[in-house]
LUMTOR-95886 format. One record per residue (C-alpha): x, y, z; residue in three letters. Coordinates in steps of 0.2 Angstrom, whole numbers, padded with zeros to 4 digits, always signed. Layout:
N
XYZala
...
***
This chain:
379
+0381-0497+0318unk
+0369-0481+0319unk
+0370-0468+0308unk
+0372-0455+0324unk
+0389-0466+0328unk
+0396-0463+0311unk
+0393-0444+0312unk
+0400-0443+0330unk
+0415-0454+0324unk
+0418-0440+0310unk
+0417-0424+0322unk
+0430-0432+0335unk
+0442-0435+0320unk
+0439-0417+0313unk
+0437-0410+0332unk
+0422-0399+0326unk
+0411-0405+0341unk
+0403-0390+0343unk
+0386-0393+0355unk
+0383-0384+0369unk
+0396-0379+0380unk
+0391-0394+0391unk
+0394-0405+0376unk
+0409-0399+0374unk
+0416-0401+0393unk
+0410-0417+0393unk
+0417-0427+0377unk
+0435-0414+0378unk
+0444-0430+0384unk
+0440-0439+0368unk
+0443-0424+0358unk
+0460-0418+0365unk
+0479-0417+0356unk
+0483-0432+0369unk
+0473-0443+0362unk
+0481-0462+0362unk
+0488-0468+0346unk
+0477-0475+0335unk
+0478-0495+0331unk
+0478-0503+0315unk
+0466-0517+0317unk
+0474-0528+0301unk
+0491-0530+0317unk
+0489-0538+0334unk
+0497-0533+0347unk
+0516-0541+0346unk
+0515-0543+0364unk
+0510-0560+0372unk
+0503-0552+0387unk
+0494-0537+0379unk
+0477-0535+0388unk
+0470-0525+0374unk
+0459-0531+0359unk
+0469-0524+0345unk
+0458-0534+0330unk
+0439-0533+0328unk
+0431-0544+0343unk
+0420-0558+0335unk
+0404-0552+0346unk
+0396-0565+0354unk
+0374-0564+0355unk
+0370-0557+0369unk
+0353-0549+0376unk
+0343-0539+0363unk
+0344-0523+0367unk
+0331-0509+0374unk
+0339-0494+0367unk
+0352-0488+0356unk
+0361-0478+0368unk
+0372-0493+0376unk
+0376-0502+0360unk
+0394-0499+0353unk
+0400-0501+0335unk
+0402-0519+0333unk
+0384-0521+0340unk
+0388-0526+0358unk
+0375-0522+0370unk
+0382-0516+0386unk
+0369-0518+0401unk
+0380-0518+0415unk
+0387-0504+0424unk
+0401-0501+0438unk
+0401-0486+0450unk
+0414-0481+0460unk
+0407-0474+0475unk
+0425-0467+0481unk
+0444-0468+0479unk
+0448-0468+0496unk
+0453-0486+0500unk
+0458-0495+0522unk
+0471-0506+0514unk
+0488-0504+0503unk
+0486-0521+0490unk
+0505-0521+0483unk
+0497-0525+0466unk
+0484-0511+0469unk
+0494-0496+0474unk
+0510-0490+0479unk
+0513-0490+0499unk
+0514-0471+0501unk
+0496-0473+0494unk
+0488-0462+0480unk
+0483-0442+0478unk
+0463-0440+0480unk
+0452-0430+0472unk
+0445-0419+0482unk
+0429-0422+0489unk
+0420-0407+0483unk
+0425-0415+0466unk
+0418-0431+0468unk
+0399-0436+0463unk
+0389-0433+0476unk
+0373-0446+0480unk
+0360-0438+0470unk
+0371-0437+0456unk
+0374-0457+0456unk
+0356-0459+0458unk
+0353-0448+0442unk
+0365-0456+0431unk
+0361-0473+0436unk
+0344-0469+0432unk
+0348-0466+0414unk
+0357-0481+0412unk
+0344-0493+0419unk
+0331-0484+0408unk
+0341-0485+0393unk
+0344-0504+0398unk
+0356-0507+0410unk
+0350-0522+0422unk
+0366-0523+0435unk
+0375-0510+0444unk
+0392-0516+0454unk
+0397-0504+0467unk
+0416-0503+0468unk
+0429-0492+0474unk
+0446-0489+0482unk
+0433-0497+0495unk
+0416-0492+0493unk
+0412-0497+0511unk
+0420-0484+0517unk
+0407-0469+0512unk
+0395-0467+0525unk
+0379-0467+0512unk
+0383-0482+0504unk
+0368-0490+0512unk
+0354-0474+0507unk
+0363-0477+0488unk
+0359-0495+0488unk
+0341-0492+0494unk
+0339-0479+0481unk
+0347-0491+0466unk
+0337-0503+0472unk
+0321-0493+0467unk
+0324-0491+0451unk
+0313-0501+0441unk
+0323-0512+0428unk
+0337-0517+0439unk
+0341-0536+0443unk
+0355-0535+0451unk
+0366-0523+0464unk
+0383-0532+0466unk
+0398-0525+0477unk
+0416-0529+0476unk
+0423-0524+0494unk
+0439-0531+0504unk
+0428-0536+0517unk
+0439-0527+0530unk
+0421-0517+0538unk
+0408-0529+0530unk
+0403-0540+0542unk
+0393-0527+0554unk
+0387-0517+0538unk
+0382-0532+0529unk
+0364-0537+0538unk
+0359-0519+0534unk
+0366-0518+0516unk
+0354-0534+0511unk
+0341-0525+0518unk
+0344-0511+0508unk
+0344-0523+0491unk
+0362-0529+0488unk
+0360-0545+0481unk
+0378-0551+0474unk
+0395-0551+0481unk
+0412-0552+0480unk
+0427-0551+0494unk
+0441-0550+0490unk
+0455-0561+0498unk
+0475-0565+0491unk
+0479-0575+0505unk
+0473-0588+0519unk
+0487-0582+0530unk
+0485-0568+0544unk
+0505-0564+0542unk
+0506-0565+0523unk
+0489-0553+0523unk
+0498-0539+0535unk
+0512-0541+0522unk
+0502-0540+0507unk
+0490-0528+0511unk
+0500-0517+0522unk
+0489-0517+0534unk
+0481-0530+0549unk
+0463-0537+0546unk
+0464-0557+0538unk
+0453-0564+0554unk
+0437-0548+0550unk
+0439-0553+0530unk
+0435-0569+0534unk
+0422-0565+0548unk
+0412-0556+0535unk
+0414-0572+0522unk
+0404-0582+0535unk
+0393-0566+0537unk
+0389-0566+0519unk
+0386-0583+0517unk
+0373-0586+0533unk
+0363-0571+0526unk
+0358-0581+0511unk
+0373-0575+0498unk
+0375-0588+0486unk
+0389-0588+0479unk
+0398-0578+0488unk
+0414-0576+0477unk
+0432-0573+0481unk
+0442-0563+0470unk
+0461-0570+0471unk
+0475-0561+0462unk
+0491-0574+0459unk
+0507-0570+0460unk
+0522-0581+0457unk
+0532-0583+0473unk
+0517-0572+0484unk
+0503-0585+0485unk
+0504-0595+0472unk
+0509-0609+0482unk
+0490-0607+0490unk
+0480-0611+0475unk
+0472-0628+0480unk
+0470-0621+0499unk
+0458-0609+0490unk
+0450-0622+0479unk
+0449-0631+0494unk
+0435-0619+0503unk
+0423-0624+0490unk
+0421-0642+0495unk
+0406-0639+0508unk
+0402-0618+0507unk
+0394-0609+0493unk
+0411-0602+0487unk
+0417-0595+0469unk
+0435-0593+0469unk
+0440-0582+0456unk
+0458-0585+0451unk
+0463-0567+0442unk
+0480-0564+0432unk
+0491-0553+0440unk
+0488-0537+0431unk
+0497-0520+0426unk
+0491-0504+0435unk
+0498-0487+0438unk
+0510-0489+0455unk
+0509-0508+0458unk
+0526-0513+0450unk
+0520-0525+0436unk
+0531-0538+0430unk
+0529-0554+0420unk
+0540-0563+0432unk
+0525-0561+0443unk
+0510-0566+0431unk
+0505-0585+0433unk
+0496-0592+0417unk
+0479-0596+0417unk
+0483-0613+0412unk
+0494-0616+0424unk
+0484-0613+0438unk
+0470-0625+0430unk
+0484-0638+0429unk
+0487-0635+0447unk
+0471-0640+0451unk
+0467-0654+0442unk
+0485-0660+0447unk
+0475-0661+0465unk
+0458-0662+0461unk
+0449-0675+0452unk
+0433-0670+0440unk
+0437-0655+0437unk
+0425-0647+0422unk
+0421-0633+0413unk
+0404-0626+0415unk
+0393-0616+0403unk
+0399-0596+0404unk
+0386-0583+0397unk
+0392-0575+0383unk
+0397-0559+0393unk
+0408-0568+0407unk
+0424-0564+0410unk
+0428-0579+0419unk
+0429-0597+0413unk
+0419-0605+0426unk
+0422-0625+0432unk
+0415-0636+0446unk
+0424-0650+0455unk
+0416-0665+0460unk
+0412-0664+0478unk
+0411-0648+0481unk
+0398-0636+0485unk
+0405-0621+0478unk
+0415-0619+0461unk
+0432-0611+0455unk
+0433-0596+0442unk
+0446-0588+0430unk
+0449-0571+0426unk
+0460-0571+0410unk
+0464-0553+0407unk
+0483-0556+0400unk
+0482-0570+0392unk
+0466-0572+0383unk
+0457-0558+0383unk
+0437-0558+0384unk
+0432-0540+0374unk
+0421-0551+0362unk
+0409-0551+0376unk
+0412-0537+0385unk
+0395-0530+0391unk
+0403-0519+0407unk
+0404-0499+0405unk
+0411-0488+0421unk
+0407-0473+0431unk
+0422-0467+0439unk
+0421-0458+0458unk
+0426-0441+0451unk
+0412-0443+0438unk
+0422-0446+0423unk
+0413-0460+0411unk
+0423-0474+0406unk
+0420-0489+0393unk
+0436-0500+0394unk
+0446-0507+0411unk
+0462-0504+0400unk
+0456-0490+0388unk
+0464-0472+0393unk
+0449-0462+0386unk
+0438-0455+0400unk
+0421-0443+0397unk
+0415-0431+0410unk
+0398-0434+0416unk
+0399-0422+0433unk
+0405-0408+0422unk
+0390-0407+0411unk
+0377-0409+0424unk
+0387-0396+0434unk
+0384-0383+0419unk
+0364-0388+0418unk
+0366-0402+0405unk
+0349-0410+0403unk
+0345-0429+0404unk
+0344-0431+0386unk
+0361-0421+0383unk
+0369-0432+0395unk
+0361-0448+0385unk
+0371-0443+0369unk
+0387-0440+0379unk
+0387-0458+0382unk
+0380-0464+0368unk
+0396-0454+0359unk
+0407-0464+0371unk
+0401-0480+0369unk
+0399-0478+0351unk
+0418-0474+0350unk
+0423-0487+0361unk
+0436-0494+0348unk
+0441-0479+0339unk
+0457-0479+0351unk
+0464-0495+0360unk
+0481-0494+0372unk
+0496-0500+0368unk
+0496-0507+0383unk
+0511-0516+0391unk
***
Protein backbone atom coordinates (compact mmCIF):
# COMPACT_ATOMS: atom_id res chain seq x y z
CA UNK A 1 0.00 0.00 0.00
CA UNK A 2 1.19 3.85 -0.10
CA UNK A 3 3.79 5.12 1.57
CA UNK A 4 1.00 7.93 3.12
CA UNK A 5 -0.87 4.62 4.64
CA UNK A 6 2.21 3.46 6.45
CA UNK A 7 2.97 6.83 8.06
CA UNK A 8 -0.78 7.38 9.14
CA UNK A 9 -0.76 3.72 10.42
CA UNK A 10 2.28 4.93 12.63
CA UNK A 11 0.78 8.28 14.11
CA UNK A 12 -2.57 6.40 15.14
CA UNK A 13 -0.48 3.65 16.98
CA UNK A 14 1.71 6.46 18.60
CA UNK A 15 -1.50 8.90 18.85
CA UNK A 16 0.72 11.90 17.58
CA UNK A 17 -1.86 12.89 14.98
CA UNK A 18 -1.10 16.40 15.25
CA UNK A 19 -2.83 18.34 12.03
CA UNK A 20 -4.98 20.90 12.23
CA UNK A 21 -7.41 21.08 14.82
CA UNK A 22 -10.00 19.86 12.27
CA UNK A 23 -7.75 16.83 11.59
CA UNK A 24 -7.86 16.06 14.84
CA UNK A 25 -11.69 16.31 15.52
CA UNK A 26 -12.18 14.28 12.67
CA UNK A 27 -9.76 11.01 13.05
CA UNK A 28 -10.38 11.33 17.30
CA UNK A 29 -12.50 8.21 16.99
CA UNK A 30 -9.67 6.13 15.47
CA UNK A 31 -7.40 7.62 17.92
CA UNK A 32 -9.13 7.31 21.23
CA UNK A 33 -8.32 4.97 24.60
CA UNK A 34 -11.61 2.93 23.54
CA UNK A 35 -10.16 1.80 20.60
CA UNK A 36 -11.40 -2.02 19.86
CA UNK A 37 -8.89 -4.79 20.67
CA UNK A 38 -6.68 -5.38 18.12
CA UNK A 39 -6.78 -8.90 16.08
CA UNK A 40 -4.07 -11.20 15.53
CA UNK A 41 -4.34 -12.15 11.83
CA UNK A 42 -2.17 -15.62 12.26
CA UNK A 43 -6.16 -16.71 14.57
CA UNK A 44 -9.64 -16.87 13.13
CA UNK A 45 -12.22 -16.05 14.74
CA UNK A 46 -13.25 -19.25 17.07
CA UNK A 47 -16.76 -18.45 16.39
CA UNK A 48 -18.65 -20.34 13.58
CA UNK A 49 -20.94 -17.36 13.04
CA UNK A 50 -18.26 -14.45 13.45
CA UNK A 51 -19.24 -11.97 10.68
CA UNK A 52 -15.72 -10.43 10.84
CA UNK A 53 -12.79 -11.15 8.57
CA UNK A 54 -10.23 -11.90 11.16
CA UNK A 55 -7.27 -13.20 8.52
CA UNK A 56 -6.05 -11.17 5.55
CA UNK A 57 -8.89 -11.29 2.82
CA UNK A 58 -7.54 -12.93 -0.51
CA UNK A 59 -8.70 -9.62 -2.65
CA UNK A 60 -10.26 -10.33 -5.55
CA UNK A 61 -9.43 -8.01 -9.08
CA UNK A 62 -11.71 -5.41 -9.26
CA UNK A 63 -11.91 -2.03 -11.27
CA UNK A 64 -8.55 -0.23 -11.57
CA UNK A 65 -8.70 2.54 -9.55
CA UNK A 66 -8.84 6.56 -10.29
CA UNK A 67 -7.12 7.78 -7.27
CA UNK A 68 -5.56 6.60 -4.23
CA UNK A 69 -7.75 8.05 -1.75
CA UNK A 70 -10.50 4.96 -1.87
CA UNK A 71 -7.81 2.26 -1.96
CA UNK A 72 -7.28 0.38 1.46
CA UNK A 73 -4.15 -1.71 2.56
CA UNK A 74 -4.74 -4.85 0.85
CA UNK A 75 -5.21 -3.01 -2.49
CA UNK A 76 -9.20 -3.12 -2.62
CA UNK A 77 -10.54 -0.34 -4.36
CA UNK A 78 -13.76 0.85 -2.88
CA UNK A 79 -16.02 2.67 -5.48
CA UNK A 80 -19.16 2.39 -3.94
CA UNK A 81 -20.70 4.60 -1.31
CA UNK A 82 -23.89 4.36 1.17
CA UNK A 83 -25.42 7.55 2.63
CA UNK A 84 -27.82 7.74 5.22
CA UNK A 85 -30.03 10.41 4.72
CA UNK A 86 -31.61 9.99 8.29
CA UNK A 87 -32.16 7.77 11.40
CA UNK A 88 -35.60 8.27 11.76
CA UNK A 89 -37.36 5.28 10.46
CA UNK A 90 -42.12 4.50 9.96
CA UNK A 91 -41.72 0.92 11.04
CA UNK A 92 -40.20 -1.07 14.26
CA UNK A 93 -38.52 -4.51 12.18
CA UNK A 94 -37.99 -6.73 15.41
CA UNK A 95 -34.61 -7.73 13.94
CA UNK A 96 -33.97 -3.87 13.35
CA UNK A 97 -34.68 -2.26 16.61
CA UNK A 98 -36.20 -2.55 19.90
CA UNK A 99 -40.13 -1.80 20.03
CA UNK A 100 -39.61 1.41 22.23
CA UNK A 101 -37.66 2.51 19.05
CA UNK A 102 -34.15 4.27 19.40
CA UNK A 103 -32.74 7.74 20.74
CA UNK A 104 -31.98 10.39 17.66
CA UNK A 105 -29.69 12.62 16.99
CA UNK A 106 -30.85 15.69 17.02
CA UNK A 107 -31.52 17.35 13.78
CA UNK A 108 -29.22 20.21 14.09
CA UNK A 109 -26.62 17.42 14.29
CA UNK A 110 -27.31 15.77 11.29
CA UNK A 111 -25.81 16.55 7.68
CA UNK A 112 -27.61 18.87 6.22
CA UNK A 113 -28.34 18.68 2.13
CA UNK A 114 -25.36 20.68 0.93
CA UNK A 115 -23.20 18.88 3.02
CA UNK A 116 -24.28 15.41 1.45
CA UNK A 117 -23.89 17.00 -1.91
CA UNK A 118 -20.24 18.15 -0.84
CA UNK A 119 -19.05 14.98 0.40
CA UNK A 120 -20.46 12.97 -2.34
CA UNK A 121 -18.77 15.07 -4.56
CA UNK A 122 -15.30 14.08 -3.30
CA UNK A 123 -16.08 10.56 -3.49
CA UNK A 124 -17.28 10.54 -7.12
CA UNK A 125 -14.32 12.53 -8.00
CA UNK A 126 -11.87 10.54 -6.30
CA UNK A 127 -13.85 7.40 -8.11
CA UNK A 128 -16.76 6.31 -6.51
CA UNK A 129 -19.42 5.33 -9.45
CA UNK A 130 -22.62 4.30 -7.09
CA UNK A 131 -24.12 5.94 -4.30
CA UNK A 132 -27.12 3.98 -2.25
CA UNK A 133 -29.24 6.18 -0.29
CA UNK A 134 -30.27 4.32 2.99
CA UNK A 135 -31.68 5.09 6.31
CA UNK A 136 -33.80 4.38 9.20
CA UNK A 137 -35.97 5.14 6.13
CA UNK A 138 -34.50 7.62 3.84
CA UNK A 139 -38.09 8.37 2.26
CA UNK A 140 -39.00 9.95 5.15
CA UNK A 141 -36.81 13.37 4.58
CA UNK A 142 -38.65 15.79 2.73
CA UNK A 143 -35.50 16.52 0.27
CA UNK A 144 -34.85 13.22 -0.62
CA UNK A 145 -36.04 14.05 -4.09
CA UNK A 146 -33.75 17.80 -4.55
CA UNK A 147 -30.71 15.16 -3.17
CA UNK A 148 -31.21 12.69 -5.75
CA UNK A 149 -31.52 15.33 -8.55
CA UNK A 150 -28.27 16.96 -7.32
CA UNK A 151 -26.28 13.31 -6.96
CA UNK A 152 -27.53 12.73 -10.07
CA UNK A 153 -25.42 15.63 -11.68
CA UNK A 154 -22.40 14.64 -10.58
CA UNK A 155 -20.40 13.64 -13.41
CA UNK A 156 -18.79 10.04 -12.91
CA UNK A 157 -21.86 8.45 -11.18
CA UNK A 158 -23.57 5.29 -12.80
CA UNK A 159 -25.68 4.54 -10.33
CA UNK A 160 -28.11 6.01 -7.53
CA UNK A 161 -29.61 2.92 -5.69
CA UNK A 162 -32.20 3.17 -2.58
CA UNK A 163 -33.04 0.60 -0.01
CA UNK A 164 -36.47 1.71 1.40
CA UNK A 165 -39.37 -0.40 3.14
CA UNK A 166 -41.49 0.80 0.64
CA UNK A 167 -44.04 1.86 3.24
CA UNK A 168 -44.54 5.77 1.26
CA UNK A 169 -42.80 4.73 -2.03
CA UNK A 170 -45.41 4.28 -4.39
CA UNK A 171 -46.55 7.99 -4.82
CA UNK A 172 -42.83 9.40 -4.42
CA UNK A 173 -41.50 6.89 -6.73
CA UNK A 174 -42.63 8.41 -10.44
CA UNK A 175 -40.83 11.68 -9.24
CA UNK A 176 -37.81 9.98 -7.78
CA UNK A 177 -37.07 8.28 -11.36
CA UNK A 178 -37.27 11.50 -12.68
CA UNK A 179 -34.98 12.86 -10.38
CA UNK A 180 -32.19 10.02 -11.49
CA UNK A 181 -32.82 6.98 -9.04
CA UNK A 182 -32.00 4.25 -11.20
CA UNK A 183 -31.70 0.84 -8.73
CA UNK A 184 -33.88 -0.33 -6.10
CA UNK A 185 -34.46 -2.50 -3.31
CA UNK A 186 -37.70 -2.99 -0.96
CA UNK A 187 -37.59 -4.47 1.63
CA UNK A 188 -40.18 -7.32 2.54
CA UNK A 189 -39.96 -10.29 5.37
CA UNK A 190 -43.28 -11.39 4.87
CA UNK A 191 -46.18 -12.07 2.23
CA UNK A 192 -48.72 -12.04 5.00
CA UNK A 193 -50.65 -8.59 6.03
CA UNK A 194 -50.92 -10.15 9.74
CA UNK A 195 -47.50 -11.55 10.19
CA UNK A 196 -46.17 -7.94 8.55
CA UNK A 197 -48.21 -5.95 11.60
CA UNK A 198 -46.53 -8.52 13.82
CA UNK A 199 -43.12 -8.14 12.58
CA UNK A 200 -42.96 -4.67 11.88
CA UNK A 201 -45.02 -3.24 14.46
CA UNK A 202 -46.79 -1.37 12.48
CA UNK A 203 -49.78 -1.94 9.55
CA UNK A 204 -48.72 -1.30 5.81
CA UNK A 205 -48.03 -5.06 3.91
CA UNK A 206 -50.88 -4.07 1.09
CA UNK A 207 -48.79 -0.14 0.23
CA UNK A 208 -45.27 -2.34 0.36
CA UNK A 209 -46.53 -4.18 -2.13
CA UNK A 210 -48.46 -1.48 -4.10
CA UNK A 211 -45.06 0.30 -4.52
CA UNK A 212 -43.32 -3.28 -5.89
CA UNK A 213 -45.86 -3.04 -8.80
CA UNK A 214 -45.08 0.73 -8.95
CA UNK A 215 -41.33 0.11 -9.27
CA UNK A 216 -41.56 -2.55 -11.64
CA UNK A 217 -44.21 -0.65 -14.24
CA UNK A 218 -41.72 2.29 -14.27
CA UNK A 219 -39.00 0.48 -15.96
CA UNK A 220 -37.00 -0.89 -12.61
CA UNK A 221 -35.34 -3.92 -13.59
CA UNK A 222 -34.76 -5.88 -11.15
CA UNK A 223 -36.46 -4.73 -8.67
CA UNK A 224 -34.94 -6.52 -5.65
CA UNK A 225 -36.54 -7.82 -2.37
CA UNK A 226 -34.49 -7.84 0.61
CA UNK A 227 -35.68 -10.77 2.89
CA UNK A 228 -34.23 -11.43 6.24
CA UNK A 229 -34.89 -15.36 7.55
CA UNK A 230 -35.77 -16.38 10.68
CA UNK A 231 -36.34 -19.75 11.91
CA UNK A 232 -39.81 -20.18 13.12
CA UNK A 233 -40.78 -16.25 11.79
CA UNK A 234 -40.95 -16.73 7.94
CA UNK A 235 -38.91 -19.29 7.28
CA UNK A 236 -41.54 -21.40 6.23
CA UNK A 237 -42.27 -18.63 3.19
CA UNK A 238 -39.11 -19.17 1.34
CA UNK A 239 -40.41 -20.81 -1.88
CA UNK A 240 -43.58 -18.28 -1.77
CA UNK A 241 -40.88 -15.59 -2.23
CA UNK A 242 -38.93 -17.61 -4.79
CA UNK A 243 -42.10 -18.02 -6.31
CA UNK A 244 -42.72 -14.16 -7.30
CA UNK A 245 -39.97 -14.46 -9.71
CA UNK A 246 -41.51 -16.85 -12.12
CA UNK A 247 -43.11 -14.10 -14.39
CA UNK A 248 -41.98 -10.33 -12.72
CA UNK A 249 -38.56 -8.89 -12.76
CA UNK A 250 -37.78 -9.94 -9.28
CA UNK A 251 -34.49 -10.43 -7.20
CA UNK A 252 -35.09 -12.04 -3.90
CA UNK A 253 -32.35 -11.49 -1.69
CA UNK A 254 -32.48 -14.09 1.00
CA UNK A 255 -30.23 -12.34 3.90
CA UNK A 256 -28.85 -14.26 7.24
CA UNK A 257 -30.44 -13.15 10.29
CA UNK A 258 -27.92 -10.82 11.56
CA UNK A 259 -26.71 -9.31 15.09
CA UNK A 260 -27.55 -5.51 15.70
CA UNK A 261 -27.64 -3.24 18.75
CA UNK A 262 -31.50 -3.88 20.30
CA UNK A 263 -32.89 -6.60 18.07
CA UNK A 264 -32.37 -9.61 20.37
CA UNK A 265 -29.90 -11.87 18.13
CA UNK A 266 -29.72 -15.45 18.58
CA UNK A 267 -28.38 -18.29 16.74
CA UNK A 268 -31.47 -20.16 17.27
CA UNK A 269 -32.87 -17.74 14.88
CA UNK A 270 -30.28 -17.75 12.05
CA UNK A 271 -31.10 -20.02 8.99
CA UNK A 272 -27.87 -21.14 7.00
CA UNK A 273 -27.43 -20.06 3.68
CA UNK A 274 -27.20 -23.53 2.61
CA UNK A 275 -30.26 -24.45 3.90
CA UNK A 276 -32.31 -22.13 2.43
CA UNK A 277 -30.65 -23.02 -1.09
CA UNK A 278 -31.60 -26.82 -0.24
CA UNK A 279 -35.00 -25.55 0.30
CA UNK A 280 -35.28 -24.27 -2.99
CA UNK A 281 -33.92 -26.73 -5.06
CA UNK A 282 -35.94 -29.26 -2.85
CA UNK A 283 -39.04 -27.39 -4.83
CA UNK A 284 -37.64 -25.94 -7.70
CA UNK A 285 -36.00 -27.68 -10.59
CA UNK A 286 -32.83 -25.86 -12.48
CA UNK A 287 -31.76 -24.02 -10.01
CA UNK A 288 -28.06 -22.49 -10.98
CA UNK A 289 -25.44 -20.32 -9.96
CA UNK A 290 -24.80 -17.44 -11.96
CA UNK A 291 -21.61 -15.40 -12.40
CA UNK A 292 -21.22 -12.70 -9.26
CA UNK A 293 -18.69 -9.63 -9.83
CA UNK A 294 -16.11 -9.79 -7.75
CA UNK A 295 -17.60 -7.19 -5.40
CA UNK A 296 -20.97 -8.96 -4.77
CA UNK A 297 -22.26 -9.68 -1.55
CA UNK A 298 -24.62 -11.92 -2.81
CA UNK A 299 -24.33 -15.49 -4.54
CA UNK A 300 -26.75 -14.80 -7.32
CA UNK A 301 -28.86 -18.02 -9.02
CA UNK A 302 -31.58 -18.32 -11.75
CA UNK A 303 -34.44 -20.87 -12.03
CA UNK A 304 -35.63 -22.08 -14.99
CA UNK A 305 -38.75 -20.53 -15.89
CA UNK A 306 -38.54 -17.60 -14.13
CA UNK A 307 -38.31 -14.01 -15.11
CA UNK A 308 -36.67 -12.85 -12.07
CA UNK A 309 -33.84 -14.52 -10.02
CA UNK A 310 -33.05 -15.40 -6.17
CA UNK A 311 -29.99 -13.87 -4.12
CA UNK A 312 -27.95 -14.77 -0.98
CA UNK A 313 -26.69 -12.43 1.50
CA UNK A 314 -24.08 -14.58 3.55
CA UNK A 315 -23.05 -12.21 6.16
CA UNK A 316 -22.64 -15.05 9.13
CA UNK A 317 -21.68 -17.84 7.51
CA UNK A 318 -19.25 -16.88 4.81
CA UNK A 319 -18.26 -13.82 4.80
CA UNK A 320 -17.63 -11.65 1.54
CA UNK A 321 -14.72 -8.90 2.95
CA UNK A 322 -12.30 -10.17 0.08
CA UNK A 323 -14.43 -8.18 -2.26
CA UNK A 324 -15.80 -5.63 -0.15
CA UNK A 325 -15.72 -2.37 -2.39
CA UNK A 326 -18.71 -0.56 -0.08
CA UNK A 327 -17.58 2.46 2.47
CA UNK A 328 -20.54 4.36 4.54
CA UNK A 329 -21.64 7.82 5.42
CA UNK A 330 -23.60 7.75 8.35
CA UNK A 331 -26.80 10.54 8.99
CA UNK A 332 -24.82 12.28 11.79
CA UNK A 333 -21.94 12.58 9.35
CA UNK A 334 -19.70 10.20 11.09
CA UNK A 335 -17.45 8.07 8.16
CA UNK A 336 -17.69 4.63 8.34
CA UNK A 337 -15.61 1.66 6.38
CA UNK A 338 -16.89 -1.63 7.71
CA UNK A 339 -20.97 -2.75 8.34
CA UNK A 340 -19.43 -4.60 11.46
CA UNK A 341 -16.30 -2.52 12.30
CA UNK A 342 -16.84 -0.16 15.56
CA UNK A 343 -14.38 2.61 14.15
CA UNK A 344 -16.32 5.76 12.99
CA UNK A 345 -14.44 9.22 11.55
CA UNK A 346 -16.21 12.61 11.65
CA UNK A 347 -16.74 14.12 8.51
CA UNK A 348 -19.52 16.91 9.74
CA UNK A 349 -17.08 18.07 12.45
CA UNK A 350 -14.22 19.04 10.23
CA UNK A 351 -16.25 20.70 7.70
CA UNK A 352 -18.03 22.55 10.59
CA UNK A 353 -14.57 23.92 11.86
CA UNK A 354 -13.64 25.26 8.02
CA UNK A 355 -11.74 21.87 6.88
CA UNK A 356 -11.05 22.25 3.29
CA UNK A 357 -11.78 19.73 0.50
CA UNK A 358 -8.38 18.35 0.30
CA UNK A 359 -8.09 18.15 4.27
CA UNK A 360 -11.42 16.23 4.27
CA UNK A 361 -9.65 13.89 1.32
CA UNK A 362 -6.89 12.74 3.74
CA UNK A 363 -9.35 12.18 6.56
CA UNK A 364 -10.78 9.49 4.47
CA UNK A 365 -7.99 8.38 2.83
CA UNK A 366 -6.60 7.76 6.73
CA UNK A 367 -9.78 5.75 7.25
CA UNK A 368 -9.86 3.62 4.60
CA UNK A 369 -6.15 3.04 4.59
CA UNK A 370 -6.61 1.80 8.26
CA UNK A 371 -9.57 -0.25 7.48
CA UNK A 372 -8.04 -3.43 9.15
CA UNK A 373 -5.87 -2.13 11.69
CA UNK A 374 -8.93 -3.08 14.14
CA UNK A 375 -11.49 -5.75 13.38
CA UNK A 376 -14.64 -6.65 16.08
CA UNK A 377 -14.81 -9.30 18.03
CA UNK A 378 -17.84 -9.57 17.01
CA UNK A 379 -20.56 -12.05 18.41
Amino acid sequence: YSPFCSIVRIFFSMSIWRRVDPMRVGLRSLTSNSAPTRVNYGHRCSNAYSTCCATKPEVQPVETPSSDMLVDSFGRFHNYLRISLTERCNLRCQYCMPAEGVELTPKAELLSHDEIIRIANLFVTSGVDKIRLTGGEPTVRKDLEDICLHLSGLKGLKTIAMTTNGIVLSKKLPRLKECGLSALNISLDTLIPAKFEFMTRRKGHSKVMESIDTAIQLGYDPVKINCVIMRGMNDDEICDFVELTRHKPINVRFIEFMPFDGNVWNVKKLVPYAEILDKVRQHFKGVERLQDHPSDTAKNFKIDGHVGTISFITSMTEHFCAGCNRLRLLADGNFKVCLFGPSEVSLREPIHSGLDDAGLKEIISAAVCGEFTWLPAFI
